[in-house]
MIMARKE-241982 format. One record per residue (C-alpha): residue in three letters; x negated, y, z. Coordinates in steps of 0.02 Angstrom, whole numbers, plus 50000, padded with zeros to 5 digits. Layout:
N
ALAXYZ
...
//
This chain:
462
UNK457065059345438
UNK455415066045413
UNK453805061145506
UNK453545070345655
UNK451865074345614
UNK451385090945743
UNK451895084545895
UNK453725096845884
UNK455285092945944
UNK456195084845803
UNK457335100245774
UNK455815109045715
UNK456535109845553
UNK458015118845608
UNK457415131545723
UNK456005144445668
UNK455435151045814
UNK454475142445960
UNK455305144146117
UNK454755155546256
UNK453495148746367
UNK454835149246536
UNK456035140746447
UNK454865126046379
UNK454255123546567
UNK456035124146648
UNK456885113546472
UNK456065101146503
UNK456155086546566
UNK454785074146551
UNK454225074446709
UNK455775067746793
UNK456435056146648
UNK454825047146616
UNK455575036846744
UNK456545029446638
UNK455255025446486
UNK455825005446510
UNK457965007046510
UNK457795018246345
UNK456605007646279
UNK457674992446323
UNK459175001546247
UNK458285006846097
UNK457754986946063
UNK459614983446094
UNK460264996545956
UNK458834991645837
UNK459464973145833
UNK461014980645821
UNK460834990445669
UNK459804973245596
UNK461354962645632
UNK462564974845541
UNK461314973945394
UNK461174993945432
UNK459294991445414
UNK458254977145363
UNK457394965345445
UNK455584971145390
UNK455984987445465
UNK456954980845628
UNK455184970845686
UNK454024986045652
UNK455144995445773
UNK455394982245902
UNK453424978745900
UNK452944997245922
UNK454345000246069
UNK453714983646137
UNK451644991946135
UNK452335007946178
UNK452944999146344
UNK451444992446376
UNK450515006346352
UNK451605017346489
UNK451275001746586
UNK449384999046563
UNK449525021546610
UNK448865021346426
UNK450245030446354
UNK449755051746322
UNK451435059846376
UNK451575075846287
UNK452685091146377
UNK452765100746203
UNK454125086246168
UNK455355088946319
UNK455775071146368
UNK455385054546377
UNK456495050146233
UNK455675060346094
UNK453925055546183
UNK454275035746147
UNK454715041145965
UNK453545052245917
UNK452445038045996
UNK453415026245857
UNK453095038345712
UNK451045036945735
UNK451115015445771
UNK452265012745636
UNK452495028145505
UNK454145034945441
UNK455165019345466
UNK455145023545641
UNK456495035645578
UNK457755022745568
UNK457875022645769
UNK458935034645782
UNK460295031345651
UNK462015031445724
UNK461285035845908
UNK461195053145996
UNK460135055646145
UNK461695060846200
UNK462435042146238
UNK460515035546224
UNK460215046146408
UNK461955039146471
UNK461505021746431
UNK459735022546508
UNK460415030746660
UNK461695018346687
UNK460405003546661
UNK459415010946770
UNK460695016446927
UNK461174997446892
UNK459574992746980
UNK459575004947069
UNK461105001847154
UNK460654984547190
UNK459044988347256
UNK459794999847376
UNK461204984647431
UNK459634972847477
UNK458924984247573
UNK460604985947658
UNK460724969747668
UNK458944968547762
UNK459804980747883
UNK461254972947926
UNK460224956547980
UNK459004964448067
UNK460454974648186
UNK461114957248210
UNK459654951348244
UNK459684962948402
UNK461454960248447
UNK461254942148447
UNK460064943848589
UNK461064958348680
UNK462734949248687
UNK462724949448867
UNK461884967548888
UNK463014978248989
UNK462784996448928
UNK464275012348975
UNK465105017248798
UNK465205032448789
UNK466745047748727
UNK466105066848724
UNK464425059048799
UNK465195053048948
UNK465115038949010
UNK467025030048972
UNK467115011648993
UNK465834998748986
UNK465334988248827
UNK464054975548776
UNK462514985248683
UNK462894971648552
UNK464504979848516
UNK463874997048494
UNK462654987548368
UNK464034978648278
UNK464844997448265
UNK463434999948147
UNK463444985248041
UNK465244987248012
UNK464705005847928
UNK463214997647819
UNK464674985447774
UNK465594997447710
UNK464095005947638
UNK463884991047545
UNK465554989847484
UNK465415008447399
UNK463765002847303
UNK464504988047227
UNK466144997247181
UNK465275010147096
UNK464534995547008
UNK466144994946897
UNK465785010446798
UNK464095008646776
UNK464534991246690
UNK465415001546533
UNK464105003146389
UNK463985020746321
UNK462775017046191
UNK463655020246002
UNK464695034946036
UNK463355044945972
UNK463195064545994
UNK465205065246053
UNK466555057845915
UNK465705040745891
UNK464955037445711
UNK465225031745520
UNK464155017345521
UNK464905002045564
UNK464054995245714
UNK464564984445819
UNK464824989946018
UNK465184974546085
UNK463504967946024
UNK462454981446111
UNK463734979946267
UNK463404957246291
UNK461264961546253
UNK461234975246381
UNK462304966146502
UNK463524980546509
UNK465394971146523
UNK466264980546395
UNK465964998046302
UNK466465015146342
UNK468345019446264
UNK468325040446250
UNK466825048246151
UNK466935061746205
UNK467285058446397
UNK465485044546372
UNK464375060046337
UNK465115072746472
UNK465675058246625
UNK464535061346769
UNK465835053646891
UNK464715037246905
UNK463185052046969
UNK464455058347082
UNK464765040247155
UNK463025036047168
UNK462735053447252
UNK464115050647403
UNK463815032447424
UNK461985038747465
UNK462805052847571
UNK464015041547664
UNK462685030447705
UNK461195042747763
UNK462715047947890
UNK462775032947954
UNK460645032547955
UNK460675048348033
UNK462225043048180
UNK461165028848239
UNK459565039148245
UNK460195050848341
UNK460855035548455
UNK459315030448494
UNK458505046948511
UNK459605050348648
UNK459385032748745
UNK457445033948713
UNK457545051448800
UNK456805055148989
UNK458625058449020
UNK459255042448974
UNK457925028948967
UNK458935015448885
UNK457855010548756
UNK455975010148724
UNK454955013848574
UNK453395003348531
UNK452005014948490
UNK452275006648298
UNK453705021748272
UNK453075033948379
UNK451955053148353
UNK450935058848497
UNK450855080248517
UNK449565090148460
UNK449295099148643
UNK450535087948780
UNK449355072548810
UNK450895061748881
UNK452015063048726
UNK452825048348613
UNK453965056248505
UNK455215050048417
UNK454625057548236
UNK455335043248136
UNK457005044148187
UNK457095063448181
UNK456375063248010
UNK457975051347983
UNK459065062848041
UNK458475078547961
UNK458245073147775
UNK460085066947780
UNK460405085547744
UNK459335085747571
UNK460555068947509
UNK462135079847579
UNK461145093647447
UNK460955083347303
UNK462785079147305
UNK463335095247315
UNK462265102347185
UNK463105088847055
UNK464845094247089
UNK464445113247058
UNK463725107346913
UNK465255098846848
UNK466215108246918
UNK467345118546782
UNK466045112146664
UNK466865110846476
UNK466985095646370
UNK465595088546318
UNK463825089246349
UNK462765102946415
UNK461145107346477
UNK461695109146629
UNK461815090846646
UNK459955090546625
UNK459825091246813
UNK460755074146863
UNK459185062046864
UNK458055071246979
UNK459625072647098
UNK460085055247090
UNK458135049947099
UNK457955059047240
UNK459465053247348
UNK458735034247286
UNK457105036547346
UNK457475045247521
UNK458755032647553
UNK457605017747505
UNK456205026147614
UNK457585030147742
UNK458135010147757
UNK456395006047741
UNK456105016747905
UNK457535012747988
UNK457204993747970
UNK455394995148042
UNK456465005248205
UNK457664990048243
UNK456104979048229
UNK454954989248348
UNK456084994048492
UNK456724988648648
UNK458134986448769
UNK457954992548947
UNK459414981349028
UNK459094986049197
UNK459335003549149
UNK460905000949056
UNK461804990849191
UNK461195006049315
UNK461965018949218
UNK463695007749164
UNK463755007649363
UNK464015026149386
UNK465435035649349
UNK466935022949385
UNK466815015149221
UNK468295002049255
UNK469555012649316
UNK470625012249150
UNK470634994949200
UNK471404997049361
UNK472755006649274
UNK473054992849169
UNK473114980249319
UNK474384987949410
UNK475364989949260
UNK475084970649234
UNK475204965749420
UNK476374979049496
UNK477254981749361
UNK477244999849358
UNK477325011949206
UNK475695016449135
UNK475675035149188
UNK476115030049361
UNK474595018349358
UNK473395030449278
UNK474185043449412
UNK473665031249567
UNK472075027549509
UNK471685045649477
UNK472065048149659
UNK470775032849700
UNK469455039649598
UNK469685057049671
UNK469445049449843
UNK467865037649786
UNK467175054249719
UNK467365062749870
UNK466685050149976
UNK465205049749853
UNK465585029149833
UNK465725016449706
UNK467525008449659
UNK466724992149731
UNK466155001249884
UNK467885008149956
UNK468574997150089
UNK470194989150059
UNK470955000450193
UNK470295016850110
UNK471255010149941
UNK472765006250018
UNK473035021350085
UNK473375026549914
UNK473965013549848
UNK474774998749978
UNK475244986949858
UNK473544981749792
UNK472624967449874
UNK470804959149880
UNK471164954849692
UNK470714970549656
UNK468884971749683
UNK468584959249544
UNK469554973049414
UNK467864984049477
UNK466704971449406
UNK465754975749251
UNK465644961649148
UNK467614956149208
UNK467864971549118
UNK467064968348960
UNK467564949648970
UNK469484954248974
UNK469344965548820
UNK469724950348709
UNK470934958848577
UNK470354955948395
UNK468874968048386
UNK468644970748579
UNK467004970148677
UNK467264952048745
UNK465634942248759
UNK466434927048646
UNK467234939548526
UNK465594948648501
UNK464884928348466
UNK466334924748352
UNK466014941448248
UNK464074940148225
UNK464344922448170
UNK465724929148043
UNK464494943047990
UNK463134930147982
UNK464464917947845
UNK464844935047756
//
């Protein structure tokens, strides 16, 4: 390999003609990949001590390339480091960077490596951390929701179907809802962990290479768990993109579900909750406004993740065997899903930590629209023994006459329900009472006060 010695892509030698200005701006990619100046350097000391330990280059030469990638990195970290856009990416930048520290050995860098698996393998190092970084701040989350349950065990609140008010449940529970969905959140970023523990590096441009190195090697000092086994599927797979890409989606749903949540109960409307100025925007001409900016923002960038996805599986989609250009485009997807959904925990965090419960509120609103009457049904199916329909039939007709009457359940006069229905007795008026209601919910999972306790201590082991 010859030195590098006008700052020109590396096929230079190859390829006559400069390439038209549009395409050099839209080719490459330095300005996105740069990101990743420490995973290839990383990777690139890896395969050096590699080639050294398979006597594929000598030792002389493997320490003048391990000291220049090691100045080179602190040069990009120092902001030292001139990145040049006349050399596409970040890979050829760090070795055109080697050629001028260290002359023409720095040649020997790229024997029996492609940028083809050297992108894969810095990509993968890199989503690695990613991954995890996103799974703290997940785990952050999920302490600070139960944080808030732990002190809203007790907190009556109506649950709600189609927006309605259905039956009543502890506010901890709805919270719980949500830590069970960061839970499983969780649970997608640490499967997808599995694939991006195969090490790419060594299967070159796509059928592997002549020289006889030594995968394994590269796989243990990398801390990948055991190399790639196709080629040819290394250089082309984008699944573990993909993964990374719907994870983020399934989880800015979830983001977006609660913030919508609470901009409802912070509403005029509702009134449930209140936001501390902290995570609040006044209006630019209403003097009396708090809005809830944070949480919309929340809920309206879920849609650029949901875009980033979908622009990696038209990109794969019917793409051929093996790599492509087109593939060009998967970092700056997958950096931006990372970095809105970091932000988007980040936010989201700060909103469970500066906002609060309006119980009095709550219990008024649980107290309207005969929230126990499913559990009349169920008592006169317990008590009377009746069939459920016939139940749900007879306290239909009680509702309809509370309704009428413009009354509570725990307002009608034993007289008025008997009329309906004779067979029910004083018992009944404690089947009207809120917290009986949530109290009796005790199946695994229900709203129970001790089965809320029980879970948040389980979540709390976990």
């Amino acid at each position: 390999m010859s030195k590098n010695k006008n700052n020109q892509p590396i096929w230079g030698v190859r390829i006559k003609k400069n390439s038209t200005n549009l395409f050099k701006k839209v080719g490459g990619s330095l300005s996105v990949d740069k990101r990743l100046f420490n995973e290839d350097i990383e990777a690139s000391v890896a395969h050096v001590e590699m080639l050294f330990k398979q006597k594929i280059i000598n030792f002389k030469i493997k320490n003048k390339i391990v000291w220049g990638l090691n100045r080179i990195k602190n040069e990009i970290i120092k902001k030292k480091f001139l990145f040049n856009e006349k050399l596409e990416d970040i890979h050829m930048n760090i070795e055109n960077r080697l050629f001028e520290l260290i002359g023409e050995e720095a040649g020997y860098i790229h024997t029996a490596r492609s940028r083809n698996d050297q992108v894969v393998t810095d990509f993968k190092i890199w989503l690695r951390k990613a991954t995890n970084v996103i799974i703290k701040n997940l785990d952050i989350t999920i302490n600070n929701i139960l944080k808030k349950a732990n002190k809203n065990v007790e907190t009556i609140m109506p649950g709600f179907t189609h927006l309605k008010n259905a039956q009543p449940v502890s506010f901890a529970h709805y919270l719980l809802a949500y830590v069970e969905m960061f839970t499983r959140d969780k649970k997608r970023f640490n499967n997808n962990l599995e694939s991006l523990y195969e090490n790419p590096l060594g299967v070159a441009a796509l059928t592997g290479t002549s020289f006889k190195i030594d995968r394994s090697y590269t796989t243990k000092k990398l801390k990948f768990k055991k190399p790639t086994k196709n080629s040819i599927d290394t250089v082309s797979d984008r699944d573990f993109v993909i993964d990374f890409l719907y994870s983020c989606s399934a989880c800015a749903i979830h983001i977006s579900r609660i913030a919508e949540e609470f901009i409802i109960w912070n509403s005029d409307a509702f009134k449930l909750i209140v936001l501390n100025d902290k995570i609040v925007t006044g209006s630019s001409i209403m003097p009396q406004k708090k809005n809830p900016d944070p949480l919309e923002y929340l809920r309206g960038k879920t849609g650029e993740t949901f875009g980033n996805l979908f622009s990696m599986l038209t990109i794969l989609k019917g793409l051929p065997l093996s790599y492509y250009k087109d593939l060009q485009d998967d970092k700056e997807l997958v950096f931006k899903s990372f970095d809105q959904l970091k932000n988007s925990l980040i936010i989201l965090n700060d909103v469970f930590k500066n906002f609060s419960v309006d119980k009095k509120k709550m219990l008024e609103l649980a107290e309207s629209g005969f929230l126990t009457a499913t559990d009349l049904a169920d008592y006169m199916v317990r008590e009377l023994k009746y069939p459920f329909r016939k139940a749900y039939s007879q306290t239909a007709k009680i509702i309809n006459f509370a309704e009428k009457n413009k009354k509570k359940l725990t307002e009608l006069k034993m007289h008025e329900i008997n009329r309906i229905e004779p067979k029910l007795n004083e018992d009944v008026y404690k089947i009207f009472d809120l917290k009986h209601s949530i109290n009796s919910k005790t199946s695994y999972g229900g709203t129970s006060f001790e089965n809320i306790k029980k879970m948040i201590r389980s979540y709390k082991k976990n």
